[in-house]
Biotite code that builds the C-alpha atoms (Angstrom):
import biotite.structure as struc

atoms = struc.array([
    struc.Atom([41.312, 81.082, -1.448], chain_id="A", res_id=1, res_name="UNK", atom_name="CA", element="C"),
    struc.Atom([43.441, 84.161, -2.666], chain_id="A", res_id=2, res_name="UNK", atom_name="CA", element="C"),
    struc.Atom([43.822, 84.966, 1.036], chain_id="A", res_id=3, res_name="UNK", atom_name="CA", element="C"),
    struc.Atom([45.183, 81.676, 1.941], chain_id="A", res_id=4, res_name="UNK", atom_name="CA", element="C"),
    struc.Atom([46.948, 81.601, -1.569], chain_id="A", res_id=5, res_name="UNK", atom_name="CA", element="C"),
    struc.Atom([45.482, 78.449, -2.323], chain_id="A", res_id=6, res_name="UNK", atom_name="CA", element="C"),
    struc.Atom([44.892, 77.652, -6.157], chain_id="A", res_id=7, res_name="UNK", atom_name="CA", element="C"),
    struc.Atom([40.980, 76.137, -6.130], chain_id="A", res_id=8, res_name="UNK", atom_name="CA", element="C"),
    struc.Atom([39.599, 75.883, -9.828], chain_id="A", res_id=9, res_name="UNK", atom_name="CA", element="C"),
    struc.Atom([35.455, 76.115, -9.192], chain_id="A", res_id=10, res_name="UNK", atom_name="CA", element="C"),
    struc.Atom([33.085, 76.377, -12.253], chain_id="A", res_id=11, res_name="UNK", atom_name="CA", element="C"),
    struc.Atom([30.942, 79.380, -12.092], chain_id="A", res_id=12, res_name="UNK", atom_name="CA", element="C"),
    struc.Atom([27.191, 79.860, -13.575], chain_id="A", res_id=13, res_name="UNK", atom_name="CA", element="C"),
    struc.Atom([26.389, 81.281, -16.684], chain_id="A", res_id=14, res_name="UNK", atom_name="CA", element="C"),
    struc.Atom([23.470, 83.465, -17.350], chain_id="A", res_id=15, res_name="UNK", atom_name="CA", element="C"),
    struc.Atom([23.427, 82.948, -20.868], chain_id="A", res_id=16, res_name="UNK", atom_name="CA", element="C"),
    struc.Atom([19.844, 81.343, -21.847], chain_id="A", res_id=17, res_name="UNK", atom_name="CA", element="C"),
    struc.Atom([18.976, 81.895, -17.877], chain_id="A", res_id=18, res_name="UNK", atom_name="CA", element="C"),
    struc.Atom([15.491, 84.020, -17.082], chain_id="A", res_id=19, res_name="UNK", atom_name="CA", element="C"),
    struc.Atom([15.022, 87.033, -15.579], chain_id="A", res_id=20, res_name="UNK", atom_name="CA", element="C"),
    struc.Atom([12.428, 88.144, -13.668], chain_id="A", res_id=21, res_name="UNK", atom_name="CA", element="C"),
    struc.Atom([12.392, 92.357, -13.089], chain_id="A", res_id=22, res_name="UNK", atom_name="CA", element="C"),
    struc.Atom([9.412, 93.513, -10.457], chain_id="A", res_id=23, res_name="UNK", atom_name="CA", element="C"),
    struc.Atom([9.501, 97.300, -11.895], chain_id="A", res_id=24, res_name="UNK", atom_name="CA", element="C"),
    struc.Atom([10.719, 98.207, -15.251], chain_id="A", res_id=25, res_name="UNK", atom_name="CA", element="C"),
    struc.Atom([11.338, 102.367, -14.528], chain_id="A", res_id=26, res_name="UNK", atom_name="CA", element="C"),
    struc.Atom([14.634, 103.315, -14.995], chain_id="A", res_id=27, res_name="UNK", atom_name="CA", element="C"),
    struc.Atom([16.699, 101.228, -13.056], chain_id="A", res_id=28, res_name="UNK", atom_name="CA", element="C"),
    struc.Atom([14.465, 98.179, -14.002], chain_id="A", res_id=29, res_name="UNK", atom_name="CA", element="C"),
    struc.Atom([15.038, 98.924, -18.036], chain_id="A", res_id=30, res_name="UNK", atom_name="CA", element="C"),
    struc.Atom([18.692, 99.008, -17.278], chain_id="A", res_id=31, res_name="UNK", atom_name="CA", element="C"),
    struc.Atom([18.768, 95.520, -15.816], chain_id="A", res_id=32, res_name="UNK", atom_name="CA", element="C"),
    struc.Atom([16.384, 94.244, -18.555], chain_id="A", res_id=33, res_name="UNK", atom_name="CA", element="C"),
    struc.Atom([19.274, 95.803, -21.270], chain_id="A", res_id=34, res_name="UNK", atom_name="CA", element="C"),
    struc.Atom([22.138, 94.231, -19.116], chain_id="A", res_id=35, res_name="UNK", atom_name="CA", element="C"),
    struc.Atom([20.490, 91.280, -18.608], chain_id="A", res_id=36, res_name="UNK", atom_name="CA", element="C"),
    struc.Atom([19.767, 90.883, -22.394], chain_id="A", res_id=37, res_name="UNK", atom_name="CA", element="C"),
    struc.Atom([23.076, 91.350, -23.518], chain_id="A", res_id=38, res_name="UNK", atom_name="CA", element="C"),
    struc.Atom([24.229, 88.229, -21.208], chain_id="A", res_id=39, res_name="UNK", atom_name="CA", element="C"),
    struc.Atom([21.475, 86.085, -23.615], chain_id="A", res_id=40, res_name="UNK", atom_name="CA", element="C"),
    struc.Atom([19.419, 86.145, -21.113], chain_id="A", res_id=41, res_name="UNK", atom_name="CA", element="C"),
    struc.Atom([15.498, 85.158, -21.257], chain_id="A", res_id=42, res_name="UNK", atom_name="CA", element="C"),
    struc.Atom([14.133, 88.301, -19.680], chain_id="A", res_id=43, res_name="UNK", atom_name="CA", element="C"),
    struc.Atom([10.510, 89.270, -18.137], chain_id="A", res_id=44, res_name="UNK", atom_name="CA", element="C"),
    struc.Atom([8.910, 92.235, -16.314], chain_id="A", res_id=45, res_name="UNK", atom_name="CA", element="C"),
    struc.Atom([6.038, 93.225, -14.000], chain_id="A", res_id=46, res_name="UNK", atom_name="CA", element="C"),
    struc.Atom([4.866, 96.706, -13.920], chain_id="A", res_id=47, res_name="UNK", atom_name="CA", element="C"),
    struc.Atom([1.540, 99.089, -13.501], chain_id="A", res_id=48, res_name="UNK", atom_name="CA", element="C"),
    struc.Atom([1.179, 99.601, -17.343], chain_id="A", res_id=49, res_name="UNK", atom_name="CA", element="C"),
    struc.Atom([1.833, 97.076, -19.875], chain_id="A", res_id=50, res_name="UNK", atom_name="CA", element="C"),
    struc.Atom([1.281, 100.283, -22.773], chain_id="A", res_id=51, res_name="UNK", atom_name="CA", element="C"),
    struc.Atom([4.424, 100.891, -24.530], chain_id="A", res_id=52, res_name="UNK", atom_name="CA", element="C"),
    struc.Atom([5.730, 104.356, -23.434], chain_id="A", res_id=53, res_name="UNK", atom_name="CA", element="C"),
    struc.Atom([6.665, 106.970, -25.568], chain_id="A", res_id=54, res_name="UNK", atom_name="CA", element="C"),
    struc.Atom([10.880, 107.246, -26.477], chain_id="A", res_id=55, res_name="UNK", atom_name="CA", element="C"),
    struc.Atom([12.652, 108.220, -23.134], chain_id="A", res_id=56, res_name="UNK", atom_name="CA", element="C"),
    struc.Atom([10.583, 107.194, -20.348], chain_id="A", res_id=57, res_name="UNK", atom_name="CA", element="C"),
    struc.Atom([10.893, 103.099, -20.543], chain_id="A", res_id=58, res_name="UNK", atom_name="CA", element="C"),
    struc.Atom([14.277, 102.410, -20.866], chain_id="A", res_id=59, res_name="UNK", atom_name="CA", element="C"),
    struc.Atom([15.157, 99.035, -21.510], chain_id="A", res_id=60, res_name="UNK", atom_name="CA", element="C"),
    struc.Atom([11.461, 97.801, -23.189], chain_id="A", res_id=61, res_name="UNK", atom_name="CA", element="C"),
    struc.Atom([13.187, 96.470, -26.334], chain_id="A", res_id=62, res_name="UNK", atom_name="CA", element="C"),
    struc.Atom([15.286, 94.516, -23.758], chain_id="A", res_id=63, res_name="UNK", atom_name="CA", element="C"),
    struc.Atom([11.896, 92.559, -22.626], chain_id="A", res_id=64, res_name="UNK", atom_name="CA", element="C"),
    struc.Atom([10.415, 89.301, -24.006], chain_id="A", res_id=65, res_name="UNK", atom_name="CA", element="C"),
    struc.Atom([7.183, 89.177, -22.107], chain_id="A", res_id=66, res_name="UNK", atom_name="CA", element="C"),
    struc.Atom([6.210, 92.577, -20.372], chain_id="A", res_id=67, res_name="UNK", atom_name="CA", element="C"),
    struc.Atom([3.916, 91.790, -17.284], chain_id="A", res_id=68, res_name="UNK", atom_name="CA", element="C"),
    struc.Atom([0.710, 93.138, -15.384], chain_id="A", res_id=69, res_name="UNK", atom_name="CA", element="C"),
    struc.Atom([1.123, 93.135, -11.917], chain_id="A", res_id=70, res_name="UNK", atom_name="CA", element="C"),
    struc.Atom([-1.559, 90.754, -11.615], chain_id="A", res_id=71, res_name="UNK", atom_name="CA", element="C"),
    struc.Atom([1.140, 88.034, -13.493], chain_id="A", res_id=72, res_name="UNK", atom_name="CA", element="C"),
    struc.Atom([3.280, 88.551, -10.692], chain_id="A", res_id=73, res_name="UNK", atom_name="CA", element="C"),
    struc.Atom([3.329, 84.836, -9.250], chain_id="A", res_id=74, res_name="UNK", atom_name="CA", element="C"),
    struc.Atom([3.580, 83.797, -13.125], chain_id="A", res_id=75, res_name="UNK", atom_name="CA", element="C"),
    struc.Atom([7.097, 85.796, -13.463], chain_id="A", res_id=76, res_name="UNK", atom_name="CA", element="C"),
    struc.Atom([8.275, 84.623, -10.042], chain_id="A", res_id=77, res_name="UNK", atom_name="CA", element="C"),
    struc.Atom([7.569, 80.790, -11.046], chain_id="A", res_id=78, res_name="UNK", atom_name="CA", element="C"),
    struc.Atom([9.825, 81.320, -14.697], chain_id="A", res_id=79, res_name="UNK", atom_name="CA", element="C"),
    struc.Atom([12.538, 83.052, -13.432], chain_id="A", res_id=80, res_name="UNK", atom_name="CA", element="C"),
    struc.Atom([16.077, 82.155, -11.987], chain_id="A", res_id=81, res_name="UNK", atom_name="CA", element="C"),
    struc.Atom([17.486, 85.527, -10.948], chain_id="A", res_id=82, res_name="UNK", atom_name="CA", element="C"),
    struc.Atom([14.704, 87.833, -9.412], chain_id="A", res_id=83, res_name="UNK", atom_name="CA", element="C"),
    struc.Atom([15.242, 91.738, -9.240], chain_id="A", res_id=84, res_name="UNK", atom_name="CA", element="C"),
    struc.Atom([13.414, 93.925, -6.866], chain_id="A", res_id=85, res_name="UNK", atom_name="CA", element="C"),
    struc.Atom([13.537, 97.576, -8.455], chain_id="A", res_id=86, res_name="UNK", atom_name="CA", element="C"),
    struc.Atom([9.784, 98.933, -7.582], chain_id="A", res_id=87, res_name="UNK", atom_name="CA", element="C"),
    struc.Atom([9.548, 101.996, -5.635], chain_id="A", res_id=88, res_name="UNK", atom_name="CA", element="C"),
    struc.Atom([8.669, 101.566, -2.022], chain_id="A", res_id=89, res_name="UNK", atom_name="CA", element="C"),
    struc.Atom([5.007, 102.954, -2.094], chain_id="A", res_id=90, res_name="UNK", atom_name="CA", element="C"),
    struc.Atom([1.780, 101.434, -0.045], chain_id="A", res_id=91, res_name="UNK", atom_name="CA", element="C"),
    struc.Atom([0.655, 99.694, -3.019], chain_id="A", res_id=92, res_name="UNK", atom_name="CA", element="C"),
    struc.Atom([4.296, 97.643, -3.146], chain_id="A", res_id=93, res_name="UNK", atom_name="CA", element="C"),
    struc.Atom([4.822, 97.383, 0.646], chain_id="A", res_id=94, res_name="UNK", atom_name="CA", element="C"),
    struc.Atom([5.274, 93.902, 1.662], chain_id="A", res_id=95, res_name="UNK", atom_name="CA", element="C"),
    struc.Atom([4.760, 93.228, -1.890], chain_id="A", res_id=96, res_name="UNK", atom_name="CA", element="C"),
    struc.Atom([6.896, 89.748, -1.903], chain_id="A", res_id=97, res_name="UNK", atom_name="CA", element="C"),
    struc.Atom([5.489, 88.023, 1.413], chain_id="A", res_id=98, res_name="UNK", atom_name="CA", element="C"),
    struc.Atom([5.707, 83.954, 2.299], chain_id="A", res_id=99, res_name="UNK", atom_name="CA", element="C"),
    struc.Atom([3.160, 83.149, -1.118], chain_id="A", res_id=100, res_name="UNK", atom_name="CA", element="C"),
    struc.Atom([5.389, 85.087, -3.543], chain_id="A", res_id=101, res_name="UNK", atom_name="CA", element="C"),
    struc.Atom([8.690, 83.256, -2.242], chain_id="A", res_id=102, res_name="UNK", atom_name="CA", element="C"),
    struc.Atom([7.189, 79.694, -2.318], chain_id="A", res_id=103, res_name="UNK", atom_name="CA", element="C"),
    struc.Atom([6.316, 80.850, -6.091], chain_id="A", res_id=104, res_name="UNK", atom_name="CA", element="C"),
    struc.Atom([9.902, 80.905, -7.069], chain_id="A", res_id=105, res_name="UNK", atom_name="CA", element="C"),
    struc.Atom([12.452, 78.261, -8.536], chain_id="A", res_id=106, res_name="UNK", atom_name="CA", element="C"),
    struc.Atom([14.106, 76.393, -5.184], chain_id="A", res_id=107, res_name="UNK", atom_name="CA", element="C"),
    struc.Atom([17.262, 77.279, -6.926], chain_id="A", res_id=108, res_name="UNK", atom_name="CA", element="C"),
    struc.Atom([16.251, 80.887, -7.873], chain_id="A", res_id=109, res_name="UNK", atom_name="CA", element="C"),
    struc.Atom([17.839, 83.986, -6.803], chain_id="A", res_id=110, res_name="UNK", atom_name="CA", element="C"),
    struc.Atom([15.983, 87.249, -5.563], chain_id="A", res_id=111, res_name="UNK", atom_name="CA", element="C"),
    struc.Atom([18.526, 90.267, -5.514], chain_id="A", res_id=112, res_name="UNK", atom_name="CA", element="C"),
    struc.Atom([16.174, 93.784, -4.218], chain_id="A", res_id=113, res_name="UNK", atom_name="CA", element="C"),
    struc.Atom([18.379, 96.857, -4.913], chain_id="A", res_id=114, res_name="UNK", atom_name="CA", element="C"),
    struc.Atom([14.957, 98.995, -4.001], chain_id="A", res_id=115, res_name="UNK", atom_name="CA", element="C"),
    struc.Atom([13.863, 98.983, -0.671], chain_id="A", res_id=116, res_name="UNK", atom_name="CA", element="C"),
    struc.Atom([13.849, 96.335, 2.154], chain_id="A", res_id=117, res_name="UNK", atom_name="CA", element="C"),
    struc.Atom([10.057, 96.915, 2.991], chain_id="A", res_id=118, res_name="UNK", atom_name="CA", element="C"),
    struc.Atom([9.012, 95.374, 0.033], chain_id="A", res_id=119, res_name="UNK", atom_name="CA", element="C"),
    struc.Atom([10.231, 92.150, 0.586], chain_id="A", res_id=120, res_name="UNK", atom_name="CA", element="C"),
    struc.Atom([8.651, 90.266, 4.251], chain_id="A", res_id=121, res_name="UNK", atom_name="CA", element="C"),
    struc.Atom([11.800, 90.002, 5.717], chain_id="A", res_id=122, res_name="UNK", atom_name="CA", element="C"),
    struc.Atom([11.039, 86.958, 8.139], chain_id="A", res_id=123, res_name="UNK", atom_name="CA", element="C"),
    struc.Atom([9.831, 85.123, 5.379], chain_id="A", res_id=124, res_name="UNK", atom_name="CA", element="C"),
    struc.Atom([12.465, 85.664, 3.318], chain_id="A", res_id=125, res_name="UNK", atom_name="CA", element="C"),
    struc.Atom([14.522, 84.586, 6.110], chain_id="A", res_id=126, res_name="UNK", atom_name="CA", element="C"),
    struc.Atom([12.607, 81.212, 6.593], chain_id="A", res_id=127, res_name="UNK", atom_name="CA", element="C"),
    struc.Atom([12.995, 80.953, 2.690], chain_id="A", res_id=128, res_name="UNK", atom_name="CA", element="C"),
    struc.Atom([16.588, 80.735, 3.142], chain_id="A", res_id=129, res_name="UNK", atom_name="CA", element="C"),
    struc.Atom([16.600, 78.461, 5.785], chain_id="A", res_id=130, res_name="UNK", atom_name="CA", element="C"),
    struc.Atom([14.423, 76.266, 4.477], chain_id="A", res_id=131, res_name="UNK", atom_name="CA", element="C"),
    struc.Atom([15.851, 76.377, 1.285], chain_id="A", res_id=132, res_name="UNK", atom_name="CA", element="C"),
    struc.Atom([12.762, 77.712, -0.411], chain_id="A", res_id=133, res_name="UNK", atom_name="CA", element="C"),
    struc.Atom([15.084, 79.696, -3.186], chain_id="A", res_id=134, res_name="UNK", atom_name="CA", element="C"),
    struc.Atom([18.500, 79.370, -3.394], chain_id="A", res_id=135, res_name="UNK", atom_name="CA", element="C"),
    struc.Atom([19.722, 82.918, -2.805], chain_id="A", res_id=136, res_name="UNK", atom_name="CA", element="C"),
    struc.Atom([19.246, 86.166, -2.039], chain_id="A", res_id=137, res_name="UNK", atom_name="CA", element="C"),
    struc.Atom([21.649, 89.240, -2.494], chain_id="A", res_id=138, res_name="UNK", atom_name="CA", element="C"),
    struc.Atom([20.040, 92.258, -0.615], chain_id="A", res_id=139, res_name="UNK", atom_name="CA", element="C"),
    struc.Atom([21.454, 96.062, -0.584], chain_id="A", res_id=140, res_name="UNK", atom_name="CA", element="C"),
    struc.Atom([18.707, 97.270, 0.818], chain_id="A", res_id=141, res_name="UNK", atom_name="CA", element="C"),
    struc.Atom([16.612, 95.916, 4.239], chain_id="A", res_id=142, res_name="UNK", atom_name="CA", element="C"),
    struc.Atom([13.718, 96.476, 6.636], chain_id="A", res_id=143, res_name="UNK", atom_name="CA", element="C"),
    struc.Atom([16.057, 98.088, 9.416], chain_id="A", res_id=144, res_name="UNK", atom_name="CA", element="C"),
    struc.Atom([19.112, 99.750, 8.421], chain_id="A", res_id=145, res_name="UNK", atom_name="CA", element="C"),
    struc.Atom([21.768, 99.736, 9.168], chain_id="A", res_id=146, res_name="UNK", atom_name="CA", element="C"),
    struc.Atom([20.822, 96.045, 9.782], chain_id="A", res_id=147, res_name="UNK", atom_name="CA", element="C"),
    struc.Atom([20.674, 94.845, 13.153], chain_id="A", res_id=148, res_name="UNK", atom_name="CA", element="C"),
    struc.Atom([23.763, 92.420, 14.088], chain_id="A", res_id=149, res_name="UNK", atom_name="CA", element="C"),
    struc.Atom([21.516, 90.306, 15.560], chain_id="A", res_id=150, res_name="UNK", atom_name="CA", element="C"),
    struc.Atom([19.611, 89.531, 12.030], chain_id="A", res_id=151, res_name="UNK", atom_name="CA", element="C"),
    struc.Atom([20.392, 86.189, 11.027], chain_id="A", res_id=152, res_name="UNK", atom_name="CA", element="C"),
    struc.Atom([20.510, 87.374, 7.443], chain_id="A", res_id=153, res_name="UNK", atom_name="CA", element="C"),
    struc.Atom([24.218, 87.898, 8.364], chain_id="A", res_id=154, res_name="UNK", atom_name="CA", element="C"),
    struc.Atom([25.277, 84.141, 9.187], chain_id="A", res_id=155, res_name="UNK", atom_name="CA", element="C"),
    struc.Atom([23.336, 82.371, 6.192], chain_id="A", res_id=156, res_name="UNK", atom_name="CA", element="C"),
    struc.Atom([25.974, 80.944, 3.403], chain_id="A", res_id=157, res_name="UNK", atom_name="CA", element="C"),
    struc.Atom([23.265, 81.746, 0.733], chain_id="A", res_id=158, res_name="UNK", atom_name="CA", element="C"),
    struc.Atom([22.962, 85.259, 0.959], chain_id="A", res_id=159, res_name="UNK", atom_name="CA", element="C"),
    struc.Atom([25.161, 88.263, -0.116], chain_id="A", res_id=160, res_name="UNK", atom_name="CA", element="C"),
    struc.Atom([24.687, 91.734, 1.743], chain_id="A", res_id=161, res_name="UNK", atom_name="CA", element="C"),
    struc.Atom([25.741, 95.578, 1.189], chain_id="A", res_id=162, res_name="UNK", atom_name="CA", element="C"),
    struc.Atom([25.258, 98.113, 2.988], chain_id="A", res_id=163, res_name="UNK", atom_name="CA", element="C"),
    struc.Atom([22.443, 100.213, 0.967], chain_id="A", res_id=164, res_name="UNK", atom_name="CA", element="C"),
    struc.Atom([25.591, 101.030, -1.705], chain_id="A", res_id=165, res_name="UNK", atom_name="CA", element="C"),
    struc.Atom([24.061, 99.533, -5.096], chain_id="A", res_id=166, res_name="UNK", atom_name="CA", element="C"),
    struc.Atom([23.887, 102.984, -6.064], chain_id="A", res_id=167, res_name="UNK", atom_name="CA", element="C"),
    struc.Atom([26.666, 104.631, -5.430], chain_id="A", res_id=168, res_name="UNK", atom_name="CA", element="C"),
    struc.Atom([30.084, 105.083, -7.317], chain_id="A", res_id=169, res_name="UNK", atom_name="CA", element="C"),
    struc.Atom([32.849, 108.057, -6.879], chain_id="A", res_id=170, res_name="UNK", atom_name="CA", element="C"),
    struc.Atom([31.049, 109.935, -9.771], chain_id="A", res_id=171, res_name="UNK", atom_name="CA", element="C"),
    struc.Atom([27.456, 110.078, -7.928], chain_id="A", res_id=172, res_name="UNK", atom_name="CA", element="C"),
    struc.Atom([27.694, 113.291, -6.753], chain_id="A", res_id=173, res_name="UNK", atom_name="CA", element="C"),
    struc.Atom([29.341, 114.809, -9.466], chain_id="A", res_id=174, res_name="UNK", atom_name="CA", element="C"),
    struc.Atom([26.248, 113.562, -11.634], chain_id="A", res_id=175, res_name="UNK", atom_name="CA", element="C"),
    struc.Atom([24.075, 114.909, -9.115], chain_id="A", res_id=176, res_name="UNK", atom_name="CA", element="C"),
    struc.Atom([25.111, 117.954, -8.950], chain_id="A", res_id=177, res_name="UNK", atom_name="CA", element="C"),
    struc.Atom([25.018, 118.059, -13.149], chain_id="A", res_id=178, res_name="UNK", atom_name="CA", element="C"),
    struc.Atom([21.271, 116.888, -12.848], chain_id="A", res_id=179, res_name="UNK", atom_name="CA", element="C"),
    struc.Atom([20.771, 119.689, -10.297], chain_id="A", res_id=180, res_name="UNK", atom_name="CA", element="C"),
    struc.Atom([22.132, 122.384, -12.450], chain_id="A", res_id=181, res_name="UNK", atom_name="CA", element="C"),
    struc.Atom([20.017, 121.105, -16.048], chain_id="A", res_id=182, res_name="UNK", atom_name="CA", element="C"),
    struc.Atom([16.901, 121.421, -13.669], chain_id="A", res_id=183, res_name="UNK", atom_name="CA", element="C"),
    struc.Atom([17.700, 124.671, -12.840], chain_id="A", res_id=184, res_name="UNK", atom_name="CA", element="C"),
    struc.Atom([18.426, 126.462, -16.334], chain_id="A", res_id=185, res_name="UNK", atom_name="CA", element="C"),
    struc.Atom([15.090, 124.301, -17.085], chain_id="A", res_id=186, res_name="UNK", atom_name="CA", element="C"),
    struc.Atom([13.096, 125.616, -14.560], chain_id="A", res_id=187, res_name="UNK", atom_name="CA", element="C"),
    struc.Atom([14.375, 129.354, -15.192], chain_id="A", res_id=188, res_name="UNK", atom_name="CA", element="C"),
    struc.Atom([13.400, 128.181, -19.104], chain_id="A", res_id=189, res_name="UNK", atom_name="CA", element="C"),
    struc.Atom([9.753, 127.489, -17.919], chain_id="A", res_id=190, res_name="UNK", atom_name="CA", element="C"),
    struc.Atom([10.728, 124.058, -19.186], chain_id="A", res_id=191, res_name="UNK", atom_name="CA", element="C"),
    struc.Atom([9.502, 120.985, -18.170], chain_id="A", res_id=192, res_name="UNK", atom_name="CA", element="C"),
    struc.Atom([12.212, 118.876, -15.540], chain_id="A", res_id=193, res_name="UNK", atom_name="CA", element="C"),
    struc.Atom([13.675, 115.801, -15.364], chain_id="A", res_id=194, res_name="UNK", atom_name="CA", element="C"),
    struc.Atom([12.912, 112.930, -12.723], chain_id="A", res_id=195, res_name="UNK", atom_name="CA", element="C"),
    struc.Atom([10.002, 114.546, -11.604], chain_id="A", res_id=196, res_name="UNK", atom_name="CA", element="C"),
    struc.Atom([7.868, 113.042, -8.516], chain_id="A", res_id=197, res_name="UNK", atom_name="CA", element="C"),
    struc.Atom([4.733, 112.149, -9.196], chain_id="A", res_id=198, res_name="UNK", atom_name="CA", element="C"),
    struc.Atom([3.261, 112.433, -6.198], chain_id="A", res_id=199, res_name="UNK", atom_name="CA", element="C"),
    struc.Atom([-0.372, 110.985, -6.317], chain_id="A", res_id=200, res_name="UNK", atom_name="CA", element="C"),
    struc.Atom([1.919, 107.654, -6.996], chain_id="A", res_id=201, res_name="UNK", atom_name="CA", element="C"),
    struc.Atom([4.362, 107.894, -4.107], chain_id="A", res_id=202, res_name="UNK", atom_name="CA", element="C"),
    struc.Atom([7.559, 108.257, -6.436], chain_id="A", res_id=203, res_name="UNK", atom_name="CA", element="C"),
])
């Protein structure tokens, strides 16, 4: 409309009192659950533990109303209106939101991944969208990337794409390079580091 500089008045949705549904409350997760909470937003989580962490390493758990196990999954899929992939990409979480999972969800929900495309089946997500399963997707991250121009993901009207960017802002690197230096003087310190891998877990 601002292209064509055409004044169209449209009515746009609210997500005050609307639920949340976040499939991996680490760090990114808790930051969407505290986001999403200050819009008045109803907001649950899935994750491996249910335990409360200790100060510092579950950001965002104040932010929850109903923290999930994994097995609960279909549960917070059924409740929610927006749905936000941020689970690390491991073979436990793999094709972790196939055909089943998307028939769970709202026909007007939303699933937005910002983690990796594997996790999500991408055909069936696809025919979701098609078929008007859920009402939306908005995807930054994808199976194939870059993402194939054939990929009808590009032609649907109910999905939003990026190019694997969620992440990125002109200060990245500069952060980066700060988090790079602090693990340094803490490694020469015989300190313990920050954003460690654990690698028996994949991430």
């Amino acid at each position: 409309a601002q292209a064509e500089r055409t004044w169209r008045p449209y009515l746009a949705e609210e997500l005050y009192d609307k639920t949340v549904g976040i499939v991996g409350l680490g760090a990114i997760g808790g930051y969407v659950a505290k986001l999403a909470k200050a819009d008045g937003m109803r907001v649950l989580a899935v994750r491996r533990s249910t335990q409360r962490r200790s100060t510092g390493e579950g950001a965002g758990l104040d932010d929850v109303d109903e923290l999930l196990p994994q097995s609960d999954l279909t549960y917070l899929l059924s409740e929610a209106d927006y749905v936000v992939i941020a689970v690390p990409l491991t073979a436990e979480s793999r094709g972790l939101i196939g055909e089943r999972e998307l028939r769970a969800m709202k026909p007007t929900a939303r699933i937005i991944n910002i983690a990796r495309g594997a996790i999500i089946d991408e055909a069936a997500l696809v025919r979701a969208l098609g078929e008007k399963w859920i009402g939306g997707a908005a995807l930054d991250v994808f199976e194939q990337e870059p993402l194939p121009p054939e990929s009808k993901l590009w032609g649907m009207e109910n999905v939003i794409l990026t190019p694997h960017i969620s992440g990125g802002t002109p200060v990245y690197m500069e952060r980066a390079v700060e988090l790079f230096c602090d693990n340094l003087r803490l490694y020469l310190a015989g300190e313990p580091l920050r954003n460690t891998v654990q690698v028996e877990r994949g991430y």
